[in-house]
C-alpha positions in Angstrom: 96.2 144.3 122.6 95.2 141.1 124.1 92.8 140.3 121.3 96.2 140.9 119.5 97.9 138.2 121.3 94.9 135.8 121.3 94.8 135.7 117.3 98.7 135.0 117.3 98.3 132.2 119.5 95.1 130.7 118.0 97.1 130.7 113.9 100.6 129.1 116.1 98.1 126.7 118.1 96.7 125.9 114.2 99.6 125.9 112.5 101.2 123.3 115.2 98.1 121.0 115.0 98.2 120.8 111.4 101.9 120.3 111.5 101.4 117.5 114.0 98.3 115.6 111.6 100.9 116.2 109.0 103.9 114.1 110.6 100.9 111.6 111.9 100.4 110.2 108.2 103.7 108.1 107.1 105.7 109.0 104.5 105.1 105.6 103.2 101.4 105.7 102.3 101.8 107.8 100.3 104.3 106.6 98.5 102.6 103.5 98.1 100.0 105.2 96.7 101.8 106.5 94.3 103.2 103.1 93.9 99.7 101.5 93.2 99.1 104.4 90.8 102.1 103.2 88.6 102.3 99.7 89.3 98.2 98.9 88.5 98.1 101.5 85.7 100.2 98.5 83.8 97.3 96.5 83.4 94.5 98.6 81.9 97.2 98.6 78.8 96.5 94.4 78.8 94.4 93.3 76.0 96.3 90.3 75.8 96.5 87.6 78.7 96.1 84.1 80.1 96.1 83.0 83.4 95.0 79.9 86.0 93.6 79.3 89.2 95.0 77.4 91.8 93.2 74.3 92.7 90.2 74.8 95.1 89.6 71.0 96.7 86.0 69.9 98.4 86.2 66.7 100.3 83.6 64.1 100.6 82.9 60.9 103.1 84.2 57.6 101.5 87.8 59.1 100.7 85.8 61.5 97.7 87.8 64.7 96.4 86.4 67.1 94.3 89.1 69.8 92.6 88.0 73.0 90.8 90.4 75.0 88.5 90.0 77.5 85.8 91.8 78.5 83.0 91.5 82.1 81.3 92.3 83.6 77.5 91.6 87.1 76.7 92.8 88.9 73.4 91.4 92.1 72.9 87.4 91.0 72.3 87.3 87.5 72.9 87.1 85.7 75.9 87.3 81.9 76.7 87.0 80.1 79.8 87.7 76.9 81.0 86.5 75.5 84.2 88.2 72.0 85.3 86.4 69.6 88.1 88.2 66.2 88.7 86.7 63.4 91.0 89.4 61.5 93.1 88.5 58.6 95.4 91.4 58.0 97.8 93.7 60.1 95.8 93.0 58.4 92.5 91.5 60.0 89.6 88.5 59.5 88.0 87.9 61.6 85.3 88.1 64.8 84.6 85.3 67.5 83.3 85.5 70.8 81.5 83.0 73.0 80.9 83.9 76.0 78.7 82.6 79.0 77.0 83.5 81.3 74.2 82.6 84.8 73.9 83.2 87.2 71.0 82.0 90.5 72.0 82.8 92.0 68.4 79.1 89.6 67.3 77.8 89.1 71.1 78.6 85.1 70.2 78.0 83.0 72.7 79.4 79.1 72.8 79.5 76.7 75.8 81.0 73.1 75.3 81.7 70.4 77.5 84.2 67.5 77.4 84.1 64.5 79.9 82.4 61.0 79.9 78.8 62.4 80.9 77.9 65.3 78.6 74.3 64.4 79.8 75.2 66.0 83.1 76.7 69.2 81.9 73.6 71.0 82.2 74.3 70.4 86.2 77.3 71.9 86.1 77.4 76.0 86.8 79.8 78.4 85.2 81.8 81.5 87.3 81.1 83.4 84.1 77.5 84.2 82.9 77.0 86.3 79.6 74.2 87.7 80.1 75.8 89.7 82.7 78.8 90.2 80.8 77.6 93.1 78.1 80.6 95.7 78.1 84.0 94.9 78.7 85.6 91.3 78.2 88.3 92.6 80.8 85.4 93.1 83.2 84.8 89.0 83.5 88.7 88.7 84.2 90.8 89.4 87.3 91.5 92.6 85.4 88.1 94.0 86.5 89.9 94.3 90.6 93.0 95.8 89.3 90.6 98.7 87.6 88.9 98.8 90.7 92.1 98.8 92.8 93.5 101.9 90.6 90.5 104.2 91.4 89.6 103.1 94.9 91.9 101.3 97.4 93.0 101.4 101.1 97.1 100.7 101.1 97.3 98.2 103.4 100.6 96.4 103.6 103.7 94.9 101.4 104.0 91.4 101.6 105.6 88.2 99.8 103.4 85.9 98.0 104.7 82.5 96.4 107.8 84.5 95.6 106.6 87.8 94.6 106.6 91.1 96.1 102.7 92.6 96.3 101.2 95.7 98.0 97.6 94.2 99.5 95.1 96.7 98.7 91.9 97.1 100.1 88.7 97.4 97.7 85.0 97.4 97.6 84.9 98.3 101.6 81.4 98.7 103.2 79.8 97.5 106.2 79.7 94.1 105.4 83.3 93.8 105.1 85.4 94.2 102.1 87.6 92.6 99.4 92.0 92.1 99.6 93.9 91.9 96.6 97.6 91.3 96.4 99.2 92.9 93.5 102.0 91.4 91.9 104.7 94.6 91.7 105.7 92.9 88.9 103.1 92.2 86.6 100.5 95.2 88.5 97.9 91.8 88.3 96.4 90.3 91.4 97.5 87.1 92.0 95.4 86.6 95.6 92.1 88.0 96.0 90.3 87.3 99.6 86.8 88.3 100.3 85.6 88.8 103.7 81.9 89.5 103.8 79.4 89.1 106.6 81.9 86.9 108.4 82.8 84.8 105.7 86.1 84.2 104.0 86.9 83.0 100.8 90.3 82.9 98.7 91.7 82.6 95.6 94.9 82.3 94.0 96.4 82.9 90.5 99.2 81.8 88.9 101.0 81.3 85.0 100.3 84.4 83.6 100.9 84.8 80.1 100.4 88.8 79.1 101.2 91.1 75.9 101.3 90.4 72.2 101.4 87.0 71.5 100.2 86.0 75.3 97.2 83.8 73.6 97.4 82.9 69.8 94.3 82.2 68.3 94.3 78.6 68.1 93.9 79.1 72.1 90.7 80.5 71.2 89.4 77.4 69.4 87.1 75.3 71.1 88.5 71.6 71.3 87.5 68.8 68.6 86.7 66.4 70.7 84.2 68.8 73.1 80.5 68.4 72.4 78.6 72.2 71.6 75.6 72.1 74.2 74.1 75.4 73.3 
């Protein structure tokens, strides 16, 4: 009898705890999940898009400014870059470089170009984007390769408002070094803030004029300028 009485105890002590880790886990989570699910599914159907980066800025002694931006077109198999640096002194521009590349992963063409007053110093100048690591997927060398990421492994973090938009920040690529935050446009399901924190190290950036679907990037976007000088 009283081993009876013990097994009813131990299933209601069992059924209690589980009820208890149960009502521990909000509601909300997983909603959001299912949230993320929807909302970031969007974007693998994007084989149209353009987008920029928000100004990054390095500052110099003698009143010296240095601004980086880049500018993004993807349709379906062809990707072109653009990466912007413009010299200030004291606020006042100097000139202005771009350094650009065009892939077409239908032929594995590669073209870089350059357009500025010193094409003799493009050489110095380093690209985010680098083909040789770029083999597969165009979408891979855009910020569409963290919304994939984000739909098959994230941490639900929190809703916020960014520059007018409502986002879910997700959590991604999390080891013991630290991990990577993207905020997802609800909107759109693209990141428009990425932050990496990694070995104590922060860096951010922010994304902004998308342009998406059928007729996002017509193909005279995809033509590399007249006046830029081919140096590859």
């Amino acid at each position: 009898m009283r081993k009876i009485v013990f097994f009813f105890i131990t299933i209601i002590g069992l059924l209690f705890i589980t009820a208890c880790n149960e009502i521990a886990v909000p509601a909300g989570d997983v909603n959001n999940k299912i949230d993320i699910a929807a909302i970031v599914g969007t974007s693998a159907e994007i084989n149209e898009l353009y987008y920029e980066e928000r100004p990054q800025s390095s500052f110099y002694s003698g009143g010296v400014k240095i601004e980086n931006t880049s500018k993004v077109w993807l349709k379906e198999n062809i990707l072109k870059t653009a990466d912007e640096i413009s010299f200030y002194i004291d606020d006042e521009l100097l000139y202005t470089e771009t350094l650009g590349q065009l892939y077409d992963y239908n032929t594995l063409g590669y073209k870089r170009y350059y357009i500025g007053p010193y094409p003799e110093q493009a050489h110095l100048h380093t690209s985010a984007f680098n083909f040789q690591d770029s083999i597969g997927l165009p979408r891979d060398q855009t910020i569409l390769w963290y919304s994939d990421k984000a739909t098959h492994n994230f941490n639900m973090l929190q809703e916020d408002i960014y520059q007018g938009e409502e986002c879910l920040i997700v959590e991604i690529l999390k080891n013991n070094s630290g991990s990577t935050q993207v905020w997802i446009s609800k909107d759109s399901g693209l990141p428009v803030k990425i932050v990496n924190n990694y070995n104590g190290n922060t860096s951010t950036r922010e994304y902004h004029s998308f342009k998406i679907g059928e007729g996002a990037v017509p193909d005279t976007a995809l033509v590399i300028p007249s006046n830029a000088i081919i140096i590859n």
